[in-house]
Biopython code that builds the backbone (N, CA, C, O; Angstrom):
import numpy as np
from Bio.PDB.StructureBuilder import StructureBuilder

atoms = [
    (1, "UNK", "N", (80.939, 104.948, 104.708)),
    (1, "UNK", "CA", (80.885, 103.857, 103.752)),
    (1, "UNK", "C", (82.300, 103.588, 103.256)),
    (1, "UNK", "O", (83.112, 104.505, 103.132)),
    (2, "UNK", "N", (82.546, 102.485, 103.012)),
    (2, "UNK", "CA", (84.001, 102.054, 102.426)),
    (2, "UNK", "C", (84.111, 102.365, 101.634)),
    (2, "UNK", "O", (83.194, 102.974, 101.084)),
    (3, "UNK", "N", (85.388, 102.151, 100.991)),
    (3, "UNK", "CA", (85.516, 102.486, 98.980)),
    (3, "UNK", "C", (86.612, 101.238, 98.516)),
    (3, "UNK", "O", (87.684, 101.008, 99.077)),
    (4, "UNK", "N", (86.083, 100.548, 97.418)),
    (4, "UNK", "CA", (86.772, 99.800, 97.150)),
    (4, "UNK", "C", (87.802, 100.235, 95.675)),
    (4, "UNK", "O", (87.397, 100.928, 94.742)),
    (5, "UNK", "N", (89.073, 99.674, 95.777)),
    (5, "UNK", "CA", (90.100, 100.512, 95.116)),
    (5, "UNK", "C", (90.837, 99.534, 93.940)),
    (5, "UNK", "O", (91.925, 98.960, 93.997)),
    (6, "UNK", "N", (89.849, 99.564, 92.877)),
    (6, "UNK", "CA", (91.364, 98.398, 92.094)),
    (6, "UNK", "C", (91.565, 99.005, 91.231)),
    (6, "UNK", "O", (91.024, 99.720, 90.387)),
    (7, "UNK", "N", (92.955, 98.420, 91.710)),
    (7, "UNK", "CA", (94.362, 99.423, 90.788)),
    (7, "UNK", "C", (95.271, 98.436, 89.714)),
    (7, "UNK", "O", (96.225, 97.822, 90.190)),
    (8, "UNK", "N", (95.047, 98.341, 88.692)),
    (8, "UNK", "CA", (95.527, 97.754, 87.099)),
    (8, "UNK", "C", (97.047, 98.381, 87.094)),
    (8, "UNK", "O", (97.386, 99.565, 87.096)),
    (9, "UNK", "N", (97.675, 97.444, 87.088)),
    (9, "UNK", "CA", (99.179, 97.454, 86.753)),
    (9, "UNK", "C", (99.536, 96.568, 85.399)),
    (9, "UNK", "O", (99.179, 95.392, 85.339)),
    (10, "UNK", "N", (100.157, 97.111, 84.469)),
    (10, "UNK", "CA", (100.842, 96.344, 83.562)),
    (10, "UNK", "C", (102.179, 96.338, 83.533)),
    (10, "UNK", "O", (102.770, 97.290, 83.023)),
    (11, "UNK", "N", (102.783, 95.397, 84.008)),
    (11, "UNK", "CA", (104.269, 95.206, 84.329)),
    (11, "UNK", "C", (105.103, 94.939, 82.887)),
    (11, "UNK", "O", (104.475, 94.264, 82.072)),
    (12, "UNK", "N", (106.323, 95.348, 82.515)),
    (12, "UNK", "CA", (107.183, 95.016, 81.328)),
    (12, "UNK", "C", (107.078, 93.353, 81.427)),
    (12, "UNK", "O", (106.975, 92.731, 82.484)),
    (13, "UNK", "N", (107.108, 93.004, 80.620)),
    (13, "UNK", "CA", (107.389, 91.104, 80.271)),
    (13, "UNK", "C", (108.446, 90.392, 80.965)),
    (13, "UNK", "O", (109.675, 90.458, 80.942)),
    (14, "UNK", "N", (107.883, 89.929, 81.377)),
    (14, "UNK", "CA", (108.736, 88.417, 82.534)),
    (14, "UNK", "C", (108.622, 89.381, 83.751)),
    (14, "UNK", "O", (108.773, 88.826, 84.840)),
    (15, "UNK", "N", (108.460, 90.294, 83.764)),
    (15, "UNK", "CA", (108.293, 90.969, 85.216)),
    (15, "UNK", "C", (107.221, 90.852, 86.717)),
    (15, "UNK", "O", (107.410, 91.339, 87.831)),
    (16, "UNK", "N", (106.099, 90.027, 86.214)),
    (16, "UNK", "CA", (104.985, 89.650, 87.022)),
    (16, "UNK", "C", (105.889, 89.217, 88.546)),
    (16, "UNK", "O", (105.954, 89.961, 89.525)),
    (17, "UNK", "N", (106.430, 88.069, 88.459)),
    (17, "UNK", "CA", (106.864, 87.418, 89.193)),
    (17, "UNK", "C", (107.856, 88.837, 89.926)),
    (17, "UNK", "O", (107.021, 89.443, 90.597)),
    (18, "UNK", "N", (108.449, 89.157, 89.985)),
    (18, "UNK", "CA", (109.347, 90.133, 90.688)),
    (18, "UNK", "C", (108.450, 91.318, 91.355)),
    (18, "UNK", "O", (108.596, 91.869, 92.446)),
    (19, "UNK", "N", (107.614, 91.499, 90.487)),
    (19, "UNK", "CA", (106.504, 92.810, 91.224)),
    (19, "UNK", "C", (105.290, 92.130, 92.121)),
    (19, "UNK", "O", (104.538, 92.791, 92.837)),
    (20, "UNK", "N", (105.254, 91.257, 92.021)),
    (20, "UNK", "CA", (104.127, 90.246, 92.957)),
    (20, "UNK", "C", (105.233, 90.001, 94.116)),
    (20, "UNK", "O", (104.911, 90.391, 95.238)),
    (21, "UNK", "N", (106.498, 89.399, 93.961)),
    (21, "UNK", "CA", (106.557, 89.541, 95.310)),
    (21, "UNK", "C", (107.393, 90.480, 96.152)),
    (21, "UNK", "O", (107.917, 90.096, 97.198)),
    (22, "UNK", "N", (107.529, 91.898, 95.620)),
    (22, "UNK", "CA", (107.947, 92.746, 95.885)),
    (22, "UNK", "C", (106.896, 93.532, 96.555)),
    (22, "UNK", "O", (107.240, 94.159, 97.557)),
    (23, "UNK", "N", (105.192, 93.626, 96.011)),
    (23, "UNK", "CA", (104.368, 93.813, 96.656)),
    (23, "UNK", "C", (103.692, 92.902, 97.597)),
    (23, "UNK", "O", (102.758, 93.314, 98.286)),
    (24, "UNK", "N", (104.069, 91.806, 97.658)),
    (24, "UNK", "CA", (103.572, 90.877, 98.457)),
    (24, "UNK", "C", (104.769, 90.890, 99.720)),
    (24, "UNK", "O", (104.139, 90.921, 100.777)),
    (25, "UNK", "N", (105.944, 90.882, 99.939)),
    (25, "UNK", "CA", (106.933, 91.340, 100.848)),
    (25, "UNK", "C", (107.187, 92.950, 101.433)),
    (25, "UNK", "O", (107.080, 93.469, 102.544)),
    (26, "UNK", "N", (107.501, 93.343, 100.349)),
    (26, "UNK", "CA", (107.689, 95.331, 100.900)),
    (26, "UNK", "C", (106.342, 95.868, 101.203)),
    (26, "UNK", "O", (106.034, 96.210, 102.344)),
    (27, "UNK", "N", (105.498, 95.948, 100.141)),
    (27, "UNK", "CA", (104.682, 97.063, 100.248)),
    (27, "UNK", "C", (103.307, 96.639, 101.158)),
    (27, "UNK", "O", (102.844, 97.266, 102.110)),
    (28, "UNK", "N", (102.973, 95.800, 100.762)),
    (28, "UNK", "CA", (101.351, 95.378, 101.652)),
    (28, "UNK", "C", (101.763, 94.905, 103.323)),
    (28, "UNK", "O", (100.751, 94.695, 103.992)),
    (29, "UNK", "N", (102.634, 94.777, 103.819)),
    (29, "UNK", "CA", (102.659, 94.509, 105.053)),
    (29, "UNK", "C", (102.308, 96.300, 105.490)),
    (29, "UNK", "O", (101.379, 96.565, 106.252)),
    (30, "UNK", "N", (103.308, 97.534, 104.806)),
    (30, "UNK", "CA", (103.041, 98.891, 105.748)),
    (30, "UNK", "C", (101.768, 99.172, 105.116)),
    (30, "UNK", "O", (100.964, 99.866, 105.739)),
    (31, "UNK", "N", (101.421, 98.657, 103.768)),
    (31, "UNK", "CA", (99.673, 99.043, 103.687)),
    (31, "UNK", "C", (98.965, 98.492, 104.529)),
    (31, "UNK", "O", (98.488, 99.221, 105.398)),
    (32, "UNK", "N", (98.711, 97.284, 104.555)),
    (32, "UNK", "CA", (97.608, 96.722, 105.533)),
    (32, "UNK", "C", (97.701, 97.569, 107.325)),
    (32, "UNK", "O", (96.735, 97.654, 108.083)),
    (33, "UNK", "N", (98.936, 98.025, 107.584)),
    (33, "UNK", "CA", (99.165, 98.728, 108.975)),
    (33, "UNK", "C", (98.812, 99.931, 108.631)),
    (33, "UNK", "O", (98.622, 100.543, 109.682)),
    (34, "UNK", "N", (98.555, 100.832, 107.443)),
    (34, "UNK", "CA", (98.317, 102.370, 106.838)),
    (34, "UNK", "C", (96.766, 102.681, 107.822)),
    (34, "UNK", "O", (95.909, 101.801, 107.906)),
    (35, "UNK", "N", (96.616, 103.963, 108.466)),
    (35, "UNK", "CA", (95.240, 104.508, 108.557)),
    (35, "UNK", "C", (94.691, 104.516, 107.369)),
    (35, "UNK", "O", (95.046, 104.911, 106.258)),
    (36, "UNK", "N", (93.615, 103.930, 107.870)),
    (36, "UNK", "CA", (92.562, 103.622, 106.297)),
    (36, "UNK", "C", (92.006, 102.587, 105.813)),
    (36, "UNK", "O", (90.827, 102.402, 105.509)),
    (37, "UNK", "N", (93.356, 101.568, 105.717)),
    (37, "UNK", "CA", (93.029, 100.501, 105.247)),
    (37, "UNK", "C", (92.595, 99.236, 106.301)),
    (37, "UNK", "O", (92.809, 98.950, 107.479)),
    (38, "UNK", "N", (91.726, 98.556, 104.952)),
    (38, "UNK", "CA", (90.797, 97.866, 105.623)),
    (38, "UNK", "C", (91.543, 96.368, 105.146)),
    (38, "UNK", "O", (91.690, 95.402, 105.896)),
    (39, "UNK", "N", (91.931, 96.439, 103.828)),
    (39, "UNK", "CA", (92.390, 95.338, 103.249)),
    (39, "UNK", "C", (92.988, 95.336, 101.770)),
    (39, "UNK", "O", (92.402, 95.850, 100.818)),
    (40, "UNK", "N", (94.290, 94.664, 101.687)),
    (40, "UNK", "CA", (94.337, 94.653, 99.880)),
    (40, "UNK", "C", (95.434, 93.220, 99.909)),
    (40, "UNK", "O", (96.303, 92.794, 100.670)),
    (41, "UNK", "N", (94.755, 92.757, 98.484)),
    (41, "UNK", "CA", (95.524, 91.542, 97.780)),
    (41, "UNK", "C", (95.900, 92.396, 95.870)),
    (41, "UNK", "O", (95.518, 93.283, 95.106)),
    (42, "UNK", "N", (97.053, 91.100, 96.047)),
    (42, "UNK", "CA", (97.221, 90.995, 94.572)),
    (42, "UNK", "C", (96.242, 89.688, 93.220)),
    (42, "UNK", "O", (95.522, 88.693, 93.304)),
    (43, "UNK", "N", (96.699, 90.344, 92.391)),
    (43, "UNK", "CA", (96.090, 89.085, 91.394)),
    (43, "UNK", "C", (96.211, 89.463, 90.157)),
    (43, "UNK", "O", (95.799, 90.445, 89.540)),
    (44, "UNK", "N", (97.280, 87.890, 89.669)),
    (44, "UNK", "CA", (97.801, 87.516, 88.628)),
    (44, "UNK", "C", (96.893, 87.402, 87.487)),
    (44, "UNK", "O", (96.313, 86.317, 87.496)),
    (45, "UNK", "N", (96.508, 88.324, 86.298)),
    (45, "UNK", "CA", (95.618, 88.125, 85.241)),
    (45, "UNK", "C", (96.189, 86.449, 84.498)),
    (45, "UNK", "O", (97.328, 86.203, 84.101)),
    (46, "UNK", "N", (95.057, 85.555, 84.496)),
    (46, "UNK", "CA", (95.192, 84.405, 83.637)),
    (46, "UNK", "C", (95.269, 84.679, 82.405)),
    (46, "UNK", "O", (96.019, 83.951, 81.754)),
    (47, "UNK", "N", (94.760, 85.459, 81.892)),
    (47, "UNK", "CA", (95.297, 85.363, 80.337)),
    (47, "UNK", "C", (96.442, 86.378, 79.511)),
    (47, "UNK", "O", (96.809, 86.295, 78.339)),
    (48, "UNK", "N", (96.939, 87.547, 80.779)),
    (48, "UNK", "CA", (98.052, 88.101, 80.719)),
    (48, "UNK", "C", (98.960, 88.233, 82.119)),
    (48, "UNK", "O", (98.773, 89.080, 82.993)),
    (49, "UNK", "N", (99.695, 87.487, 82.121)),
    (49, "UNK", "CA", (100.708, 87.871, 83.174)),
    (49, "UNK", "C", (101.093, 88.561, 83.570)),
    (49, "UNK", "O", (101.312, 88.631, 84.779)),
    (50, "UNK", "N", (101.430, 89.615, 82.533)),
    (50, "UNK", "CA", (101.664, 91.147, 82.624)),
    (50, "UNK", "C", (100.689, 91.705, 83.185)),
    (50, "UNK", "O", (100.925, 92.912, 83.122)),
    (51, "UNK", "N", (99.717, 91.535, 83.706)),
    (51, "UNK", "CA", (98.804, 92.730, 84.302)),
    (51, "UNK", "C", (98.158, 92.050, 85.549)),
    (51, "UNK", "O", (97.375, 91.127, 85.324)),
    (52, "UNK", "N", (98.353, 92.334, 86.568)),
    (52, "UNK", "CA", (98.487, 92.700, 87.608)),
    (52, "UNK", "C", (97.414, 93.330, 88.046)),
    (52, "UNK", "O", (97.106, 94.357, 87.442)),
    (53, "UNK", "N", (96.377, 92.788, 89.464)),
    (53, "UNK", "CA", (95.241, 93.758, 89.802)),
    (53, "UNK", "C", (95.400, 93.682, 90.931)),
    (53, "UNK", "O", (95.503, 92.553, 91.412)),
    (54, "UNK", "N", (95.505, 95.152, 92.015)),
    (54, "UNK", "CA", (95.292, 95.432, 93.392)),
    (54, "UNK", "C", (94.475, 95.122, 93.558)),
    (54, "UNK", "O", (93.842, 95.611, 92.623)),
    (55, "UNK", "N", (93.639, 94.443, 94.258)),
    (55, "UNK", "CA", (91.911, 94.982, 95.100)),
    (55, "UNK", "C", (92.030, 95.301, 96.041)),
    (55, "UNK", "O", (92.784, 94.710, 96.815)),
    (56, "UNK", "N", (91.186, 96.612, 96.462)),
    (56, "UNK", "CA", (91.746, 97.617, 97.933)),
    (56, "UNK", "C", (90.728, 97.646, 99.051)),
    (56, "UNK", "O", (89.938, 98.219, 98.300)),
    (57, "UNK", "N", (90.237, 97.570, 99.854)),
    (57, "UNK", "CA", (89.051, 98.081, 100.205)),
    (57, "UNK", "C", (90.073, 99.278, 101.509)),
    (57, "UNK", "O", (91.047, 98.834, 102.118)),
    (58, "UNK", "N", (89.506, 100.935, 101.713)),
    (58, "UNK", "CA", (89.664, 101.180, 102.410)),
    (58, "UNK", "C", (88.552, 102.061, 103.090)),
    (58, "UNK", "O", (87.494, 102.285, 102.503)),
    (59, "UNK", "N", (88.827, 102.563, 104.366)),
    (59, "UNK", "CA", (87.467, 103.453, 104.945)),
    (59, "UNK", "C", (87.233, 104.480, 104.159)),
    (59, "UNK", "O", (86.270, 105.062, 104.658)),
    (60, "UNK", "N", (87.644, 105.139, 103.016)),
    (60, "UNK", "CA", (87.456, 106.230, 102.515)),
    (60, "UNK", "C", (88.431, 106.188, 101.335)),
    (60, "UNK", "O", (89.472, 105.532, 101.374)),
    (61, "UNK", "N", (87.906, 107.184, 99.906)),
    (61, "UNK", "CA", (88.433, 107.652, 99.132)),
    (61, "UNK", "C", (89.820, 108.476, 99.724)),
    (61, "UNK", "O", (90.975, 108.179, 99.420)),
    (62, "UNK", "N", (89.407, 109.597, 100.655)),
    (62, "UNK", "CA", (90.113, 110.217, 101.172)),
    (62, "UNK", "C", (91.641, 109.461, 101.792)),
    (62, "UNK", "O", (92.761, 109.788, 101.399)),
    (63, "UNK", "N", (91.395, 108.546, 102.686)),
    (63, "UNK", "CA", (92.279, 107.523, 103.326)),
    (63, "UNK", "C", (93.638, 107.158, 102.022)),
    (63, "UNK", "O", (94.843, 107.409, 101.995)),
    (64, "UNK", "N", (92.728, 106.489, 101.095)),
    (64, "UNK", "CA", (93.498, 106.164, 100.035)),
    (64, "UNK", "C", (94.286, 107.111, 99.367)),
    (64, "UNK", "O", (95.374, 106.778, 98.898)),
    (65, "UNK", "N", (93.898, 108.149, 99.280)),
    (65, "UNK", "CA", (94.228, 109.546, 98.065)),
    (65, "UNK", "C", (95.649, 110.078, 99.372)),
    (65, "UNK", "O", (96.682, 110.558, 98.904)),
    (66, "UNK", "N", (95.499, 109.907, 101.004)),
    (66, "UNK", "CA", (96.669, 110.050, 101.280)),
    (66, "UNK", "C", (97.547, 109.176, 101.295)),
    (66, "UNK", "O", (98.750, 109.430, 101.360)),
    (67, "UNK", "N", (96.891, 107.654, 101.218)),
    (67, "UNK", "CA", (98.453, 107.112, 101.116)),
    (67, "UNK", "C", (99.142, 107.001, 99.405)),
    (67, "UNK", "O", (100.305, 106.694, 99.147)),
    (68, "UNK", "N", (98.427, 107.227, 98.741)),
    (68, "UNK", "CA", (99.332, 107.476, 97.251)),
    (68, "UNK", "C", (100.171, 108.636, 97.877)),
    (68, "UNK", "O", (101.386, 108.481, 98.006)),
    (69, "UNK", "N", (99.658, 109.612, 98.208)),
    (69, "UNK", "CA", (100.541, 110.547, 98.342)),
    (69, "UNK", "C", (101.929, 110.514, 99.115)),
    (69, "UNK", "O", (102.952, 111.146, 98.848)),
    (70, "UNK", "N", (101.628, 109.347, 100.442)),
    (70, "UNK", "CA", (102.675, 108.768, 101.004)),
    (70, "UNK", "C", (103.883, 107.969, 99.692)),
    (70, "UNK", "O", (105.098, 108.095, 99.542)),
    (71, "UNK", "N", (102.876, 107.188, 98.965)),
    (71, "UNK", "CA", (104.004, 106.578, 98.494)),
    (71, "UNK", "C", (104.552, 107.249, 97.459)),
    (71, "UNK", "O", (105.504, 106.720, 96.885)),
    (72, "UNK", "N", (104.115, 108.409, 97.060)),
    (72, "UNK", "CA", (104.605, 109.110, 95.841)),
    (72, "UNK", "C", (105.878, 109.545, 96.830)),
    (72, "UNK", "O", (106.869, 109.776, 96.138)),
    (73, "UNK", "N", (106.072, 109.682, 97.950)),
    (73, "UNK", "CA", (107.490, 109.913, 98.846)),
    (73, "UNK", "C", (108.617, 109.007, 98.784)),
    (73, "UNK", "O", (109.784, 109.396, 98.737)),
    (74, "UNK", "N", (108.243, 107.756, 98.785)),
    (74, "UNK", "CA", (109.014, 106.356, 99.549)),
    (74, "UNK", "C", (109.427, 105.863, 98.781)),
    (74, "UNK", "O", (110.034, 104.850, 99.130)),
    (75, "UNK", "N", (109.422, 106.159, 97.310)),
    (75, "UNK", "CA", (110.328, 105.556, 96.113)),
    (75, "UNK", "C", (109.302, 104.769, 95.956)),
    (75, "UNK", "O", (109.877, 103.978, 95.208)),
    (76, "UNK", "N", (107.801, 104.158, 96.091)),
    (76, "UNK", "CA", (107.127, 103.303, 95.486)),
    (76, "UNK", "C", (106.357, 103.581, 94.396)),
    (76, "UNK", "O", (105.560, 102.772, 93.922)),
    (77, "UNK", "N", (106.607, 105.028, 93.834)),
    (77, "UNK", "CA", (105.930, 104.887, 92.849)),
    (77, "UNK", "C", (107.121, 105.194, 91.479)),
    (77, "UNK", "O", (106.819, 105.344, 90.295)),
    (78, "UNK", "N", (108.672, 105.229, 92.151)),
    (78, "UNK", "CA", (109.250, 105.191, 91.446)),
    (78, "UNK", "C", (109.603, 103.495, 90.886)),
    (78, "UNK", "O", (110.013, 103.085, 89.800)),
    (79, "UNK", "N", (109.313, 102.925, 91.897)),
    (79, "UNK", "CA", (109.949, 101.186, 91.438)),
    (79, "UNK", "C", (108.590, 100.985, 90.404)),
    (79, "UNK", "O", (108.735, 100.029, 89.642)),
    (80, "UNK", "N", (107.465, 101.629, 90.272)),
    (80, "UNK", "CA", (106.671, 101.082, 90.129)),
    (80, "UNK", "C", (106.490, 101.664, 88.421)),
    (80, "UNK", "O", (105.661, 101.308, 87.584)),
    (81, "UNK", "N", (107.252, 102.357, 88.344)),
    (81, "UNK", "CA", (106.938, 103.314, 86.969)),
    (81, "UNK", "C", (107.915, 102.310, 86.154)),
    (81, "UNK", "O", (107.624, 101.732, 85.107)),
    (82, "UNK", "N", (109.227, 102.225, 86.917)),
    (82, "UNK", "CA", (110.647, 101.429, 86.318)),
    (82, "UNK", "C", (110.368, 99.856, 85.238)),
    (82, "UNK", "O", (110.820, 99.246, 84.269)),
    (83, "UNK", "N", (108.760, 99.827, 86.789)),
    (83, "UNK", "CA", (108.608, 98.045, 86.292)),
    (83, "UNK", "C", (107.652, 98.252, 85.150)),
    (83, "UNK", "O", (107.594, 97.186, 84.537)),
    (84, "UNK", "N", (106.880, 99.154, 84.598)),
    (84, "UNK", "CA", (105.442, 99.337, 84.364)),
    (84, "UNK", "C", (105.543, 99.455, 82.727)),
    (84, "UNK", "O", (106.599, 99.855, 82.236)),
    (85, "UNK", "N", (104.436, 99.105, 81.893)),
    (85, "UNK", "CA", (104.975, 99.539, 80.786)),
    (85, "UNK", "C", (103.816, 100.869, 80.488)),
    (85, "UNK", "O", (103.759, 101.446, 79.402)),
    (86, "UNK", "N", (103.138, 101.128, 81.398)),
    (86, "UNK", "CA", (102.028, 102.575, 81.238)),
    (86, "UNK", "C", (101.894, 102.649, 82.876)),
    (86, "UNK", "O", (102.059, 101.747, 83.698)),
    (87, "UNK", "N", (101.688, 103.453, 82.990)),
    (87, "UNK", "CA", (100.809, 104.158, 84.418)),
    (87, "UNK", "C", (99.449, 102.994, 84.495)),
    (87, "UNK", "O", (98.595, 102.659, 83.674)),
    (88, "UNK", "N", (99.787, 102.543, 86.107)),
    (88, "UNK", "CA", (98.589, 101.952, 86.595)),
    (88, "UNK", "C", (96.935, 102.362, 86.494)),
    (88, "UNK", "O", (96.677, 103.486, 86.924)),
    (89, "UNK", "N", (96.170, 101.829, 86.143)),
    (89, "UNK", "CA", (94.473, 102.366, 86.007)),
    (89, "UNK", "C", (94.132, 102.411, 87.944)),
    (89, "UNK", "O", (94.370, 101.493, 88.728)),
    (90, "UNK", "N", (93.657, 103.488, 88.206)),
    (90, "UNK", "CA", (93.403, 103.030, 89.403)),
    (90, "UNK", "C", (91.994, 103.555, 89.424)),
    (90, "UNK", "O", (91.802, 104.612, 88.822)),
    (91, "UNK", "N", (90.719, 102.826, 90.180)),
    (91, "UNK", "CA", (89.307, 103.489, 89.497)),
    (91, "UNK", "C", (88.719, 102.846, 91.419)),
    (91, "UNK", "O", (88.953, 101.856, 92.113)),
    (92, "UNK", "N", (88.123, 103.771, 91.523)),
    (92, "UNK", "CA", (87.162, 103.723, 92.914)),
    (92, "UNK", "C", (86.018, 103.371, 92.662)),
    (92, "UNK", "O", (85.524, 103.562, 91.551)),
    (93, "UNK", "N", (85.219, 102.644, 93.888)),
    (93, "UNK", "CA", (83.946, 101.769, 93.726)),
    (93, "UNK", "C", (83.149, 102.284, 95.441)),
    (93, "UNK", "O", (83.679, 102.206, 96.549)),
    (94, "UNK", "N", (82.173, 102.639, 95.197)),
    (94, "UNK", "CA", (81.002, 102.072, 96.363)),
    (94, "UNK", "C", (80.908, 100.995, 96.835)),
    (94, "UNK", "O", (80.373, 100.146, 96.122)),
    (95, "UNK", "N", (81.329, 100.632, 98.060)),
    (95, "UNK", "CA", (80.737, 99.029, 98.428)),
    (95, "UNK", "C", (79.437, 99.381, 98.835)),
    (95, "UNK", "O", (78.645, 98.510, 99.195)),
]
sb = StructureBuilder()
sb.init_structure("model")
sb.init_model(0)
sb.init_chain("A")
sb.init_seg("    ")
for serial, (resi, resn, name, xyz) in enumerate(atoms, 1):
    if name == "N":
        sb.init_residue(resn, " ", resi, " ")
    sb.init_atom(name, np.array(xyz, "f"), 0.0, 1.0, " ", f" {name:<3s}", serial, name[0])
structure = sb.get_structure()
């Protein structure tokens, strides 16, 4: 069964725009190629800019839990702390 993965980012102010397409250029092209994944987009909250939602779907919890671990390597979870004003919510779902 799949697992679907959305992950809540709150970016520092005026920052949306720079982390959208930093994840929309760097990071989701080697995700979407990652073992595991099935699929992920971004999306701009309308009534806060600042927050930011992954939606993930991949073949497994497991799948996912290694590529954080990948990116806890690759400096992506350092750009991501720099931009952030808290640690991302990240919460798993049953499809």
């Amino acid at each position: 069964m799949s697992c679907i993965v959305i992950a809540d980012f709150f970016v520092k102010p005026g920052g949306s725009e720079e982390f959208m397409e930093w994840a929309n250029n760097d990071i989701f092209p080697g995700t979407r190629d990652y073992e595991g994944n099935v699929s992920i987009e971004a999306y701009v909250n309308q009534d806060d800019e600042n927050q930011i939602t992954f939606y993930e779907e991949w073949e497994s919890r497991k799948h996912h839990e290694v590529y954080l671990e990948f990116r806890g390597t690759d400096g992506t979870m350092d750009y991501i702390e720099k931009m952030s004003q808290n640690p991302p919510n990240i919460r798993y779902f049953d499809k």
